[in-house]
mmCIF file as Biopython writes it, N, C-alpha, C and O atoms, coordinates in Angstrom:
data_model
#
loop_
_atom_site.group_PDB
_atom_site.id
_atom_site.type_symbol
_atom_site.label_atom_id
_atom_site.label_alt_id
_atom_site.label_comp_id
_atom_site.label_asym_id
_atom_site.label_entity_id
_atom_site.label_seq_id
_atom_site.pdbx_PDB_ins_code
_atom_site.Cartn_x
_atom_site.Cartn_y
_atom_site.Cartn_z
_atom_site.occupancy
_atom_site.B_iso_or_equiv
_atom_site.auth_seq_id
_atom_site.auth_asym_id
_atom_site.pdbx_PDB_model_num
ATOM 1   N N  . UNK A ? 1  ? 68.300 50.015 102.902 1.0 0.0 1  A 1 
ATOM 2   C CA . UNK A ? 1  ? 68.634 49.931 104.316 1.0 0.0 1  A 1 
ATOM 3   C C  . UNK A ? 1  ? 69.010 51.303 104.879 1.0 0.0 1  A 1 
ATOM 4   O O  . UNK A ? 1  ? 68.622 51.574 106.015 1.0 0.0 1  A 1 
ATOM 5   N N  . UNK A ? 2  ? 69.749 52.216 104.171 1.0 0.0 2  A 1 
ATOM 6   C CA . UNK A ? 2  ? 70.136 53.766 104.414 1.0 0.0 2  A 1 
ATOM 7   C C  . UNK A ? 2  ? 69.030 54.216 104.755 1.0 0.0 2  A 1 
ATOM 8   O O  . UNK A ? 2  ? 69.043 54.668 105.899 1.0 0.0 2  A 1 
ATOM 9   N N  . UNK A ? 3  ? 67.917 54.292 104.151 1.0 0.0 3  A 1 
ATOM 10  C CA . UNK A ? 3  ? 66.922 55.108 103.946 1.0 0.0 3  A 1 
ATOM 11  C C  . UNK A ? 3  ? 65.891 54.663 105.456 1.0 0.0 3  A 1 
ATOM 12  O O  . UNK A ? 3  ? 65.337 55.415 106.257 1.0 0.0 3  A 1 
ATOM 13  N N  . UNK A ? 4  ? 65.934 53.324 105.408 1.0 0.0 4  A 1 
ATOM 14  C CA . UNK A ? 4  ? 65.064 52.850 106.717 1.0 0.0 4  A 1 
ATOM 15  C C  . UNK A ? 4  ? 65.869 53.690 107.792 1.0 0.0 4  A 1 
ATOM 16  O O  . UNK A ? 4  ? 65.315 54.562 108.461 1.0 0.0 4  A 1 
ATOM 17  N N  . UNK A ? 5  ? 67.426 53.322 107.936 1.0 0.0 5  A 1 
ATOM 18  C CA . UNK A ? 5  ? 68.210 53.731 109.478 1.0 0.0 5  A 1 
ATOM 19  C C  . UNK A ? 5  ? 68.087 55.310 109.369 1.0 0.0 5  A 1 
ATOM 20  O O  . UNK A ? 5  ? 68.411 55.924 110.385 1.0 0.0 5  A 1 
ATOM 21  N N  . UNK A ? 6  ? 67.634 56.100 108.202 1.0 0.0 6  A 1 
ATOM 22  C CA . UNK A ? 6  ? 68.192 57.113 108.213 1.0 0.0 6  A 1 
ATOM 23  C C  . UNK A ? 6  ? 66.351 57.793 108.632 1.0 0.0 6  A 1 
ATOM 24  O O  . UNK A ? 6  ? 66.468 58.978 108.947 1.0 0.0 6  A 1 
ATOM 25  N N  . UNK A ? 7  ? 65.107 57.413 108.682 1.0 0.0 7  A 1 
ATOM 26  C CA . UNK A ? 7  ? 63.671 57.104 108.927 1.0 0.0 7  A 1 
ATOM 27  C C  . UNK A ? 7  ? 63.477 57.118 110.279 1.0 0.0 7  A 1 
ATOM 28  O O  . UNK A ? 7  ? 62.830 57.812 111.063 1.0 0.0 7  A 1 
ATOM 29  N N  . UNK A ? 8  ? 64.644 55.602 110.398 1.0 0.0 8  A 1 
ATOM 30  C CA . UNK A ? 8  ? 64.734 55.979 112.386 1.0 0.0 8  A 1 
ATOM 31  C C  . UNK A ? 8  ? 65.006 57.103 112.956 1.0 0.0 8  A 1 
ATOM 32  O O  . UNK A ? 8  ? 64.251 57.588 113.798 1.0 0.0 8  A 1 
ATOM 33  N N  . UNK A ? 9  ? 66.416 57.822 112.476 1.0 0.0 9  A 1 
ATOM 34  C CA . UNK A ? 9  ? 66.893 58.261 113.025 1.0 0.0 9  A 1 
ATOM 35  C C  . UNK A ? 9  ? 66.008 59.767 113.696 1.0 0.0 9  A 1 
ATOM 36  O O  . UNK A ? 9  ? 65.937 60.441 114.724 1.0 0.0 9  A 1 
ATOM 37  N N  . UNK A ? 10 ? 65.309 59.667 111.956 1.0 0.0 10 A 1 
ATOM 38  C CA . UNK A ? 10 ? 64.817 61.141 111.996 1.0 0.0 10 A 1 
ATOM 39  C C  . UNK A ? 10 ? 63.584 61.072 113.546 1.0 0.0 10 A 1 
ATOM 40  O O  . UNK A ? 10 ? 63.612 61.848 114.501 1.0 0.0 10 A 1 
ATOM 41  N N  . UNK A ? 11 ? 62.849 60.189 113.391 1.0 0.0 11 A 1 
ATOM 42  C CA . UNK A ? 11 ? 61.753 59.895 114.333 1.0 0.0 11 A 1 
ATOM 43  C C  . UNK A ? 11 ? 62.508 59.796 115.290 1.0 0.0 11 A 1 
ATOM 44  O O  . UNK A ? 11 ? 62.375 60.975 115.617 1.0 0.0 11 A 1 
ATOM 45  N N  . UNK A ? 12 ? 63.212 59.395 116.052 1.0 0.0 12 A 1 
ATOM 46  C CA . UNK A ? 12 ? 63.856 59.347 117.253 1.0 0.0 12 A 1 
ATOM 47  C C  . UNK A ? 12 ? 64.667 60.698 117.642 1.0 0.0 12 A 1 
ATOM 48  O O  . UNK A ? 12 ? 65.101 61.005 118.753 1.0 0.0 12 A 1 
ATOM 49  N N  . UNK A ? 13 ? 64.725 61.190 116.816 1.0 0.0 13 A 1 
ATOM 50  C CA . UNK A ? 13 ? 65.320 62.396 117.106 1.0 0.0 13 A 1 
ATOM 51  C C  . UNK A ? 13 ? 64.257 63.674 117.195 1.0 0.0 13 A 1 
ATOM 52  O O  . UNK A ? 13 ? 64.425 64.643 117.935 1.0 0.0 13 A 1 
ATOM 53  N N  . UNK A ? 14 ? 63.346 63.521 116.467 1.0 0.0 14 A 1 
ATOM 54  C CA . UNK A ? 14 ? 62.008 64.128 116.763 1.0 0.0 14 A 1 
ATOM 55  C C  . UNK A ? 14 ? 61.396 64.008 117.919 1.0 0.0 14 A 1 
ATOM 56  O O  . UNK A ? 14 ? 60.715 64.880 118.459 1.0 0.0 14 A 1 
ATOM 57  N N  . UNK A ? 15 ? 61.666 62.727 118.399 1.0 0.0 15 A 1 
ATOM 58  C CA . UNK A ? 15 ? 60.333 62.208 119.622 1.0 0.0 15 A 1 
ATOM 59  C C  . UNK A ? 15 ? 61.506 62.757 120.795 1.0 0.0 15 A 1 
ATOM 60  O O  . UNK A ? 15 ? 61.020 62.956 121.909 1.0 0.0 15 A 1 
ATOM 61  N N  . UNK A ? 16 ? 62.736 62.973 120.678 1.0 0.0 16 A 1 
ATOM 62  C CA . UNK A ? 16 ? 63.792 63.541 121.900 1.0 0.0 16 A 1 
ATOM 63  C C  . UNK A ? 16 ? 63.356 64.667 121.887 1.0 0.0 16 A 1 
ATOM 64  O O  . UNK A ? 16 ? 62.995 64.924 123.036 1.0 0.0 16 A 1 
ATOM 65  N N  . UNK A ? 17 ? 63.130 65.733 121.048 1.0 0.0 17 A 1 
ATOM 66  C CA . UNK A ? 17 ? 63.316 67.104 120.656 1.0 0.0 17 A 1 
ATOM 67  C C  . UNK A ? 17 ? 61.855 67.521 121.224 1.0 0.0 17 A 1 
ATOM 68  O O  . UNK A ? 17 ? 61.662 68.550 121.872 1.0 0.0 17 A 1 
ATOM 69  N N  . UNK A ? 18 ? 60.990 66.703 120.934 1.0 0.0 18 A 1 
ATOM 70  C CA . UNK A ? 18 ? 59.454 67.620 121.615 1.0 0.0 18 A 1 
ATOM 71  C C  . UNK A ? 18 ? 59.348 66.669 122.967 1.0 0.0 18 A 1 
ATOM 72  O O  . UNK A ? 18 ? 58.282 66.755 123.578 1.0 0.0 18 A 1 
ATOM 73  N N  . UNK A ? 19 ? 60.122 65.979 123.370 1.0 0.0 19 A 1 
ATOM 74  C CA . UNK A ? 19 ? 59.606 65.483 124.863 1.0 0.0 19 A 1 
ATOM 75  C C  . UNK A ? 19 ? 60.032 66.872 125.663 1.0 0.0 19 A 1 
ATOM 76  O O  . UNK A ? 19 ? 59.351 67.087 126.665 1.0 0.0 19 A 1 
ATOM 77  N N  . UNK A ? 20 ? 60.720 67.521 125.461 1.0 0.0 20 A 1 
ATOM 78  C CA . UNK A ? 20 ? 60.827 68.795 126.483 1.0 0.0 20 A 1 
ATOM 79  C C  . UNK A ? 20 ? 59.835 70.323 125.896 1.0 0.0 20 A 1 
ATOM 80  O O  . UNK A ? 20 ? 59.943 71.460 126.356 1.0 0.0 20 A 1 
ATOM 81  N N  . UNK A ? 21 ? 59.107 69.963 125.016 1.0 0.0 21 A 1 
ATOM 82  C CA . UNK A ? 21 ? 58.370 70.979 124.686 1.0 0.0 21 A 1 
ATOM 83  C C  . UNK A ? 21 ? 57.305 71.533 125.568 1.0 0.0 21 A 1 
ATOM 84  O O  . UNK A ? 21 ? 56.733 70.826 126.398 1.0 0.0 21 A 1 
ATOM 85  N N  . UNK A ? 22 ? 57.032 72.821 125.387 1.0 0.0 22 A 1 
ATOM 86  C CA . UNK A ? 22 ? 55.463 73.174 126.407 1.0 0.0 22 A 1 
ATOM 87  C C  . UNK A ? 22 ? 54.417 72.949 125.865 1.0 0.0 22 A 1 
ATOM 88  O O  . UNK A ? 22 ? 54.218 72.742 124.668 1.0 0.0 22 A 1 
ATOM 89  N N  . UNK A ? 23 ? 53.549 72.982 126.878 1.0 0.0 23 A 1 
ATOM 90  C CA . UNK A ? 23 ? 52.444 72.862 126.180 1.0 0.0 23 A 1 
ATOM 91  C C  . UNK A ? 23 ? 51.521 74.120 126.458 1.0 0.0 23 A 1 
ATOM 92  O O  . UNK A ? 23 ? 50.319 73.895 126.606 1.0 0.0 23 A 1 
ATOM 93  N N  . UNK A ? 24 ? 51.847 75.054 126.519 1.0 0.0 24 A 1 
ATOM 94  C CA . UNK A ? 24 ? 50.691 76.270 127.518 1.0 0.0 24 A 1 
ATOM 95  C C  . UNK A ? 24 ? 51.318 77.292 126.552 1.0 0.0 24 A 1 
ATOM 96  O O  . UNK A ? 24 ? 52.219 77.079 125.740 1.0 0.0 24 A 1 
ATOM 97  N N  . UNK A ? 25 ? 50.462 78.802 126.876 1.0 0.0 25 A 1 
ATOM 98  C CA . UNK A ? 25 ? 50.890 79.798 125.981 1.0 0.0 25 A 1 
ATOM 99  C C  . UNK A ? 25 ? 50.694 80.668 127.524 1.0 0.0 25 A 1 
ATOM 100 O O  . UNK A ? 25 ? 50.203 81.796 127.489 1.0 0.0 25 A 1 
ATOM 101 N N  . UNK A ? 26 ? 51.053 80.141 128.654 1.0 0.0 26 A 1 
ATOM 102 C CA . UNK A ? 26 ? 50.969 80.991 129.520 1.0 0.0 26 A 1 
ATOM 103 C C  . UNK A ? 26 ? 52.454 82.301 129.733 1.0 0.0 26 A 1 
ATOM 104 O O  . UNK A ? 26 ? 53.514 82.255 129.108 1.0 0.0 26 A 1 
ATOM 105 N N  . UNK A ? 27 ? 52.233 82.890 130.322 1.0 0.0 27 A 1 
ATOM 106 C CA . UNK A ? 27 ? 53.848 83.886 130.610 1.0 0.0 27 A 1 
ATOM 107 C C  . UNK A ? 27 ? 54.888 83.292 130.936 1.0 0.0 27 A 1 
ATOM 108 O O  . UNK A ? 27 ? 55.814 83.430 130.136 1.0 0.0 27 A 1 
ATOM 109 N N  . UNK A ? 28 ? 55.116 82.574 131.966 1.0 0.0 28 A 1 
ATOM 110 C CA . UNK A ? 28 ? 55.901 81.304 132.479 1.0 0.0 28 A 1 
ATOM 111 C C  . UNK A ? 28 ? 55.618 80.303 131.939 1.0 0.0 28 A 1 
ATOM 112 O O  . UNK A ? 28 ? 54.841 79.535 132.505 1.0 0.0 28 A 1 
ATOM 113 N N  . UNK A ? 29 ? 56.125 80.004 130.743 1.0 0.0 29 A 1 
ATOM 114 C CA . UNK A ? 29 ? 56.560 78.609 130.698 1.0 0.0 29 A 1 
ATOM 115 C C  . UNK A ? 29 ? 56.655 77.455 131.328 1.0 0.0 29 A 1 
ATOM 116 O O  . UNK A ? 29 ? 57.819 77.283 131.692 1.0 0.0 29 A 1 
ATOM 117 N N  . UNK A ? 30 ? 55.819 76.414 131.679 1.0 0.0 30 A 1 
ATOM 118 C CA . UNK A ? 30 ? 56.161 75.359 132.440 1.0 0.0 30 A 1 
ATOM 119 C C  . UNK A ? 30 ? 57.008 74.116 131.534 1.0 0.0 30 A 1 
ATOM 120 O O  . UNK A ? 30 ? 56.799 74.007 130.325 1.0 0.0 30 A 1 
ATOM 121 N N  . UNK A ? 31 ? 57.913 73.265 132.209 1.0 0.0 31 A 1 
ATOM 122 C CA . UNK A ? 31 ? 58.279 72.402 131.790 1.0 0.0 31 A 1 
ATOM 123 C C  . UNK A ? 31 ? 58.614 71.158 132.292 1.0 0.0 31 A 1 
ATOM 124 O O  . UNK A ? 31 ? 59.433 71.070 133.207 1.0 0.0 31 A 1 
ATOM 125 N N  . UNK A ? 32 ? 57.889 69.828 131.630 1.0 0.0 32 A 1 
ATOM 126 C CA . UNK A ? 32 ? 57.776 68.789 132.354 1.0 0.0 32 A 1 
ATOM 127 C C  . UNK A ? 32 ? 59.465 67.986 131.817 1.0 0.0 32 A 1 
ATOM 128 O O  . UNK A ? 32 ? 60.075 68.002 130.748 1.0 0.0 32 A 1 
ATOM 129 N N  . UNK A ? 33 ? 59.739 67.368 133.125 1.0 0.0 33 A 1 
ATOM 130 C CA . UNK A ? 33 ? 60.827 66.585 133.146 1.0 0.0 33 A 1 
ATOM 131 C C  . UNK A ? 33 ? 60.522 65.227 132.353 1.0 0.0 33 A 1 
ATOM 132 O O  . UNK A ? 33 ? 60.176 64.399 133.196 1.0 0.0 33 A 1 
ATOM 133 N N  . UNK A ? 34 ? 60.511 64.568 130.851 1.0 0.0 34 A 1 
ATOM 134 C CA . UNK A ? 34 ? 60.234 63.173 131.426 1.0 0.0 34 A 1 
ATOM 135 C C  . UNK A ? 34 ? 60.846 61.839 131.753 1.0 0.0 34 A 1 
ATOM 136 O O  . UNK A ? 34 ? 60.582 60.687 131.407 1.0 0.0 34 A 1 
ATOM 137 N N  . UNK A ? 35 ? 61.870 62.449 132.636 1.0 0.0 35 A 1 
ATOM 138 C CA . UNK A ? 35 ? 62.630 61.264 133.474 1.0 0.0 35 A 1 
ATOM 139 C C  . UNK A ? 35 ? 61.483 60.998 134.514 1.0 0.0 35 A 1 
ATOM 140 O O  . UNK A ? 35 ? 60.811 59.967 134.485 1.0 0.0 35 A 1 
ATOM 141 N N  . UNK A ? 36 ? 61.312 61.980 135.414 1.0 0.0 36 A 1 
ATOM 142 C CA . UNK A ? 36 ? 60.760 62.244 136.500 1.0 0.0 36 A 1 
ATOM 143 C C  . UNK A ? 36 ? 59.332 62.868 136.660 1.0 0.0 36 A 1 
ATOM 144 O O  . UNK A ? 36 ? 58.666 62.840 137.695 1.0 0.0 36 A 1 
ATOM 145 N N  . UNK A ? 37 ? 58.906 63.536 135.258 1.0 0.0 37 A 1 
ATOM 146 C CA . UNK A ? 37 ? 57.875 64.196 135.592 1.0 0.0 37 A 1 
ATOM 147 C C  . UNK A ? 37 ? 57.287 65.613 136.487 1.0 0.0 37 A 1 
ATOM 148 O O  . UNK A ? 37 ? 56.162 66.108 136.555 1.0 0.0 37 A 1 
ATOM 149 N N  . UNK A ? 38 ? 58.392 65.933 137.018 1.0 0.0 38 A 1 
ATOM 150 C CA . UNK A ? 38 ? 59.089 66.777 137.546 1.0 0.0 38 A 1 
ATOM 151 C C  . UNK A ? 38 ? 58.404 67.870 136.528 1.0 0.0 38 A 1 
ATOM 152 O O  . UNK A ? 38 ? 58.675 67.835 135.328 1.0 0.0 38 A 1 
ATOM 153 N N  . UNK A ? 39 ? 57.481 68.864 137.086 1.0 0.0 39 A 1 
ATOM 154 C CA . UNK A ? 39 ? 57.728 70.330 136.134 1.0 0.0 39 A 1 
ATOM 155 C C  . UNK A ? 39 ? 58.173 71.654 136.817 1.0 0.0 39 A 1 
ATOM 156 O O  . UNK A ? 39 ? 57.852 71.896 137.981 1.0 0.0 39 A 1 
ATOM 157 N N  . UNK A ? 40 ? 58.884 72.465 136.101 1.0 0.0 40 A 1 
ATOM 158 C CA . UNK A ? 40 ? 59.395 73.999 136.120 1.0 0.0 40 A 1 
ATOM 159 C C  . UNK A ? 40 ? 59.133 75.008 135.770 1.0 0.0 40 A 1 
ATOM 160 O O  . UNK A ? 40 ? 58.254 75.099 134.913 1.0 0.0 40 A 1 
ATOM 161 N N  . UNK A ? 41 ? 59.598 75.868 136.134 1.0 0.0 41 A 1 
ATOM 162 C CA . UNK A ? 41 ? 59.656 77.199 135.199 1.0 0.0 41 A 1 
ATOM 163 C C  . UNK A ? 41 ? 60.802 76.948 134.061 1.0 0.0 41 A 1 
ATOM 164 O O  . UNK A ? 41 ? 61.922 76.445 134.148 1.0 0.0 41 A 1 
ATOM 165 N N  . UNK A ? 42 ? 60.295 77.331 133.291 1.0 0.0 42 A 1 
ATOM 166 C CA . UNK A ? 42 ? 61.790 77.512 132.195 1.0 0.0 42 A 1 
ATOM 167 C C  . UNK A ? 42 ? 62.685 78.538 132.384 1.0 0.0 42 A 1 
ATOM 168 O O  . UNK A ? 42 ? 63.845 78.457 131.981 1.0 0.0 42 A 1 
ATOM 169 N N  . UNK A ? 43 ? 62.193 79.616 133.033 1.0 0.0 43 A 1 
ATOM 170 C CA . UNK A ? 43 ? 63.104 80.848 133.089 1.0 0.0 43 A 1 
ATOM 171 C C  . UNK A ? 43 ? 63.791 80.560 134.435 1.0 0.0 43 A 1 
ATOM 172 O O  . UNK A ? 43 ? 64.895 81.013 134.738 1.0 0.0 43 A 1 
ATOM 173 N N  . UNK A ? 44 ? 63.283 80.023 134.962 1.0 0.0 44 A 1 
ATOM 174 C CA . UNK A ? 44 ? 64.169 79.681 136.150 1.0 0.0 44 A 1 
ATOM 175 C C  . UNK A ? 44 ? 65.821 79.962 136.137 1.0 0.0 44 A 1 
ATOM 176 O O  . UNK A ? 44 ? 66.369 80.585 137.046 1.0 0.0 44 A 1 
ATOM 177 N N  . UNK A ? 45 ? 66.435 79.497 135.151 1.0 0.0 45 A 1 
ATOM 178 C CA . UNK A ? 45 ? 67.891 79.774 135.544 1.0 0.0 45 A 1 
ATOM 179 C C  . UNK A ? 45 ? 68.527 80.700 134.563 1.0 0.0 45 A 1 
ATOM 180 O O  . UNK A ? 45 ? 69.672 80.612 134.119 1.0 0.0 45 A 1 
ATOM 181 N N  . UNK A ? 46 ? 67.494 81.730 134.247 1.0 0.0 46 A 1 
ATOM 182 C CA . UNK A ? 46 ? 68.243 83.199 133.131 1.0 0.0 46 A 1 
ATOM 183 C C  . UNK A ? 46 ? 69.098 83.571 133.930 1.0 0.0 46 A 1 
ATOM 184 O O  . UNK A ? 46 ? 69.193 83.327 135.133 1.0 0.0 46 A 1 
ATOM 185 N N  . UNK A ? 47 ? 69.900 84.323 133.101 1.0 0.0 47 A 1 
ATOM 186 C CA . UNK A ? 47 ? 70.891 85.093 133.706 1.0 0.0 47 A 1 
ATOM 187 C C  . UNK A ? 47 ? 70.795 86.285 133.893 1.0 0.0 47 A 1 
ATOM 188 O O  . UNK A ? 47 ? 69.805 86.902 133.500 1.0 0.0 47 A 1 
ATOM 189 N N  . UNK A ? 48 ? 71.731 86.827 134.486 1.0 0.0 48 A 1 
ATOM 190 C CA . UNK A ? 48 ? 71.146 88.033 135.631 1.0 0.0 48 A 1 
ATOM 191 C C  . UNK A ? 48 ? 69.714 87.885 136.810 1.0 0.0 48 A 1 
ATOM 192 O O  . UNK A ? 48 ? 69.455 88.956 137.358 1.0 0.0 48 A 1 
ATOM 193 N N  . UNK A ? 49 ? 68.943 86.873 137.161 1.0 0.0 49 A 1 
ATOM 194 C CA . UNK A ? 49 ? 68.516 86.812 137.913 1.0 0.0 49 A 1 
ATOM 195 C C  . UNK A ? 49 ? 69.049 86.742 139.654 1.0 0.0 49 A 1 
ATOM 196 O O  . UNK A ? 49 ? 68.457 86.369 140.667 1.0 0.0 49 A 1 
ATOM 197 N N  . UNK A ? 50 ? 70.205 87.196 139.460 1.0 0.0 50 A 1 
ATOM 198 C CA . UNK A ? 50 ? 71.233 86.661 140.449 1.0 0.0 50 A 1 
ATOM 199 C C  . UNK A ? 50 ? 71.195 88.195 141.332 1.0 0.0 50 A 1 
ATOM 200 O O  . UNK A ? 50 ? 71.900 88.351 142.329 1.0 0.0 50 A 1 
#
């Protein structure tokens, strides 16, 4: 039973971890939201852009 919950865990924690991944090798980074679908820049909120 360890081994199954511990199977889940890993896969569910995998499938969280690349839902925000890119998919492009462009300069800007885009990134899709998937609550919303919503995409960005990733650099959008560096610091010192201020």
């Amino acid at each position: 039973m360890k081994n199954t919950a511990l199977i889940l865990v890993t896969l569910f924690l995998a499938a969280i971890l690349s839902a925000c991944a890119t998919t492009g090798s462009t300069d800007m980074a885009k990134v899709k939201c998937p609550a919303c679908g919503y995409e960005f820049n990733a650099g959008a909120g560096e610091a010192g852009s201020m």
